[in-house]
C-alpha positions in Angstrom: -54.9 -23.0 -17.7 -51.5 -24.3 -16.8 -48.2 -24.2 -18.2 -45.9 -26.9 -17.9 -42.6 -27.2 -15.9 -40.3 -27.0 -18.4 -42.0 -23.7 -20.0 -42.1 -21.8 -16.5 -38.7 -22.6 -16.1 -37.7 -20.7 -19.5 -39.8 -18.2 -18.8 -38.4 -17.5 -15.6 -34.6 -17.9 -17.6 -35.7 -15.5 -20.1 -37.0 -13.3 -17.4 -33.4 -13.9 -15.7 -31.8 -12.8 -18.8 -34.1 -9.8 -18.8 -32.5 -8.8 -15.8 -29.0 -9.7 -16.5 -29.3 -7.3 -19.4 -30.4 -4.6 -17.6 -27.9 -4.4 -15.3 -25.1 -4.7 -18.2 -26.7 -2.2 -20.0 -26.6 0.2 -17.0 -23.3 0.2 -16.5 -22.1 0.6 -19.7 -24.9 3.6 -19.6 -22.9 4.6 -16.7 -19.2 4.4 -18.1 -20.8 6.5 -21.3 -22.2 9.2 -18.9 -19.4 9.1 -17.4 -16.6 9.4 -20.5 -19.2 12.7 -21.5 -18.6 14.1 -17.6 -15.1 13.6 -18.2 -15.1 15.4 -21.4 -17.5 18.6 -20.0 -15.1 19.0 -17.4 -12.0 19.5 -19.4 -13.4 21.5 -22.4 -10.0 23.9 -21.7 -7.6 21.2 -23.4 -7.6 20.0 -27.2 -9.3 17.1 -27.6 -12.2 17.5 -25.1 -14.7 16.2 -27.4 -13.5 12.3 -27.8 -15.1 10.8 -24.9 -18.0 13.6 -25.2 -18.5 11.6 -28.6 -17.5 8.4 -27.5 -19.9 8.4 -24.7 -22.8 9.6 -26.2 -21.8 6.8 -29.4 -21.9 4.2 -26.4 -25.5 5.3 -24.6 -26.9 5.3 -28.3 -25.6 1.9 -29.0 -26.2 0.1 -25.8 -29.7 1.7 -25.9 -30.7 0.4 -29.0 -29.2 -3.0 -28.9 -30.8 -3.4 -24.8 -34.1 -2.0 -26.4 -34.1 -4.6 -29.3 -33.3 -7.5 -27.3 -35.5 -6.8 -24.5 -38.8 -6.7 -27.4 -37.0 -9.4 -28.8 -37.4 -11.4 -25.2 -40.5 -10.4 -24.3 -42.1 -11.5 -27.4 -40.5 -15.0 -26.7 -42.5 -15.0 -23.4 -45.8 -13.7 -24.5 -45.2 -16.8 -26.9 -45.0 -19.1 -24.3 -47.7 -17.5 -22.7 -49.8 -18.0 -26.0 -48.9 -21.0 -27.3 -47.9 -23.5 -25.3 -50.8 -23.9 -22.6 -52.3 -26.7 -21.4 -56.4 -26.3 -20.6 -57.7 -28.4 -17.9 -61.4 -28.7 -19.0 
């Protein structure tokens, strides 16, 4: 079976986009963690628990929107995997 240029050079785009999103997605997972370390360590002042809710608000959202889109790409390459092969017979 082969797949044709212009297919394994989306694949490997979608595959760059993959990573891309990984890498955004951990550093707003980092800033997140952070904002709730920020808030643990000043529970002694009013108003400790914004950034403890606006972190853990952040690592929810990013999660699920990296989760979605990742599924989301990764069906688009087991599609090119499926559909769009050439057989050499």
């Amino acid at each position: 079976m082969i797949i044709s240029p212009y297919l394994q050079f989306k694949k490997t785009l979608l595959w760059c986009l993959v990573m891309l999103l990984s890498l955004l997605a951990t550093y707003l997972a980092f800033i997140s963690l952070f904002s709730v370390w920020i808030g643990i360590d000043r529970l002694h002042q009013p108003g400790f628990w914004v950034p403890i809710t606006a972190g853990i608000v952040l690592f929810i959202a990013v999660s699920t929107i990296f989760l979605r889109t990742v599924n989301r790409i990764f069906g688009l390459i087991s599609n090119i995997k499926d559909k769009n092969i050439l057989t050499n017979q």
